[in-house]
C-alpha positions as CSV (number, residue, x, y, z in Angstrom):
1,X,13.2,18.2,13.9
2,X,13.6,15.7,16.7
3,X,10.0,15.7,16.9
4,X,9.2,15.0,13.0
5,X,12.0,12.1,13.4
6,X,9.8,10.5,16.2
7,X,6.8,11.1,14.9
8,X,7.8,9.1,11.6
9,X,9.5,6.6,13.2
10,X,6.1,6.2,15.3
11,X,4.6,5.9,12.1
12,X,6.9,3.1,10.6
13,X,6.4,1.1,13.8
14,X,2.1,1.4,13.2
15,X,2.9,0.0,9.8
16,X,5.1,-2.6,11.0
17,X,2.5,-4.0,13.6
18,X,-0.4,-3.5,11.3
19,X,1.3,-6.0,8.3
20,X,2.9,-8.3,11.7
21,X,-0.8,-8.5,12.7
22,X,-2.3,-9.3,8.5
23,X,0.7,-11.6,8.0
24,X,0.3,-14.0,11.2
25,X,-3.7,-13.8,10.3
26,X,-3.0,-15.0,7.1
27,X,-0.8,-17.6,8.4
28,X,-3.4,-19.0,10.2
29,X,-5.6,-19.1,7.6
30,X,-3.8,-20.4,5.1
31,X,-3.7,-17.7,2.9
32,X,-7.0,-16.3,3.5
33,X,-7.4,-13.3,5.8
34,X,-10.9,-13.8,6.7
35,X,-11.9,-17.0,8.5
36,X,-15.2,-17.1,11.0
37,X,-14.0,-14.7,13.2
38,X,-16.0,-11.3,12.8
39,X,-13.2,-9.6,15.3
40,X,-10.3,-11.2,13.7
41,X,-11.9,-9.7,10.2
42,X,-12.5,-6.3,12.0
43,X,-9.1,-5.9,13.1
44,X,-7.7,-7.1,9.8
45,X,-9.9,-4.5,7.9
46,X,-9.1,-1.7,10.7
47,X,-5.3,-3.2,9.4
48,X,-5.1,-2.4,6.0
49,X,-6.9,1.4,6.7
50,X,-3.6,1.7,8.6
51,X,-1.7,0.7,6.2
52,X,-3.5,3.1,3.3
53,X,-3.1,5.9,5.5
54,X,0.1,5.4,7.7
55,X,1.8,5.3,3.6
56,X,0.6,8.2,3.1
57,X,2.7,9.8,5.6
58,X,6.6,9.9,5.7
59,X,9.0,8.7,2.8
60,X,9.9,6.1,5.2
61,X,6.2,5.2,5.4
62,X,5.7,5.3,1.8
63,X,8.5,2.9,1.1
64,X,6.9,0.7,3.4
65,X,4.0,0.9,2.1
66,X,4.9,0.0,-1.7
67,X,5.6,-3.3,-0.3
68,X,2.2,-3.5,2.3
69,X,-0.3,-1.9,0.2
70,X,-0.4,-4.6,-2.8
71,X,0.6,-7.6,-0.9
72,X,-3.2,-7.6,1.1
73,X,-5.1,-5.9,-2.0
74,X,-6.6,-8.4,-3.0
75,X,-8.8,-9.5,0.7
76,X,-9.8,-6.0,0.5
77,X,-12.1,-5.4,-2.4
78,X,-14.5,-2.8,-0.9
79,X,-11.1,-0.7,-0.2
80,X,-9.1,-1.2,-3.9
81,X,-10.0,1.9,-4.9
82,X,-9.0,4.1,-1.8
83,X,-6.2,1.3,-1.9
84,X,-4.7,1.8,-5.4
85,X,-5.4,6.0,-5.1
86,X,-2.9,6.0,-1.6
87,X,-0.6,4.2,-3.7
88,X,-0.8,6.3,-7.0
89,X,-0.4,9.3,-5.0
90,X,3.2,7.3,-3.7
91,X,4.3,6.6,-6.8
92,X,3.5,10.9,-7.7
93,X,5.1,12.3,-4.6
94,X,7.6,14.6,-5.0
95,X,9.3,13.2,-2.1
96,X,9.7,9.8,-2.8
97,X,13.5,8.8,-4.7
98,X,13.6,6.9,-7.8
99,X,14.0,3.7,-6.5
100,X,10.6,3.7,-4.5
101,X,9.1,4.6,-7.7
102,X,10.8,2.1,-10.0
103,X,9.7,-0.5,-7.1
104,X,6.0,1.0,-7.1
105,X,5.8,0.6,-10.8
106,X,7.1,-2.9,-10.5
107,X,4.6,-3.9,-7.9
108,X,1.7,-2.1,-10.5
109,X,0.4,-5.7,-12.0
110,X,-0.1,-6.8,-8.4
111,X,-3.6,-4.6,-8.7
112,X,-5.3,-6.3,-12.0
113,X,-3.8,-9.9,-10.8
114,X,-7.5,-9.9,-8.4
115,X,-9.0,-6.9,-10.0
116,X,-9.0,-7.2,-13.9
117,X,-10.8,-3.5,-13.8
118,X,-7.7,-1.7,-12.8
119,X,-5.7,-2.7,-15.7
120,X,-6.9,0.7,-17.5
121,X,-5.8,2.5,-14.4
122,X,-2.5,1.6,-14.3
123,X,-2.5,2.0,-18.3
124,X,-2.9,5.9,-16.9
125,X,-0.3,5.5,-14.5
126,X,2.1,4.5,-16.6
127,X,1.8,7.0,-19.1
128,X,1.4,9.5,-16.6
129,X,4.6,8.3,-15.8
130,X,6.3,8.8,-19.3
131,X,4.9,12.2,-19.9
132,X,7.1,13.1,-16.7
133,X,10.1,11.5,-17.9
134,X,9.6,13.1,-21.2
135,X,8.9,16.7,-19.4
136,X,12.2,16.0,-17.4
């Protein structure tokens, strides 16, 4: 037990250093997380995997990472789909309360804001959604 407990606070403290790391990019950028440095844009990238898959791992992490995993979607185009998956299967999980979900379904218009295509995936998710209510 003391070693899951460490483990996931291990895992919050990745997530926290991988959106410290996007945000202060971004900062300098001006809102734009890729500028002329290939190494900055490596690190940013290698970032937001974190993120994806740190969320996938603790409800801690995947409270967190209802927040992280929409705020940088849209720099990451070639990774929206792994992207909005991680963060359908958070808003699924078993685990998760209700308010995590309420708040993931909230953030869901943050997706098709940059990426007009996932507006019939979140259409899914959403009725997904009411067919559990409904079950319940």
């Amino acid at each position: 037990m003391v070693d899951q407990y460490s483990e996931d606070a291990n895992h919050m403290e990745k997530l926290k250093e991988f959106d410290k790391r996007l945000r202060e990019s971004k900062d300098k950028s001006h809102g734009v997380l890729y500028d002329n440095d290939l190494s900055l844009k490596l690190q940013n990238l290698q970032d937001y995997e974190g993120i994806i898959e740190f969320s996938k791992m603790s409800i801690e992490t995947k409270e967190l990472g209802v927040d992280l995993i929409p705020q940088y979607f849209q720099f990451y185009a070639s990774h929206s789909n792994q992207a909005f998956d991680a963060y359908n299967d958070i808003i699924e999980a078993v685990d998760v309360n209700i308010t995590v979900r309420v708040q993931a379904i909230r953030n869901l218009p943050l997706f098709c804001k940059d990426a007009s295509e996932f507006v019939s995936k979140i259409i899914d998710v959403l009725v997904q959604c009411l067919d559990i209510d409904q079950q319940e």
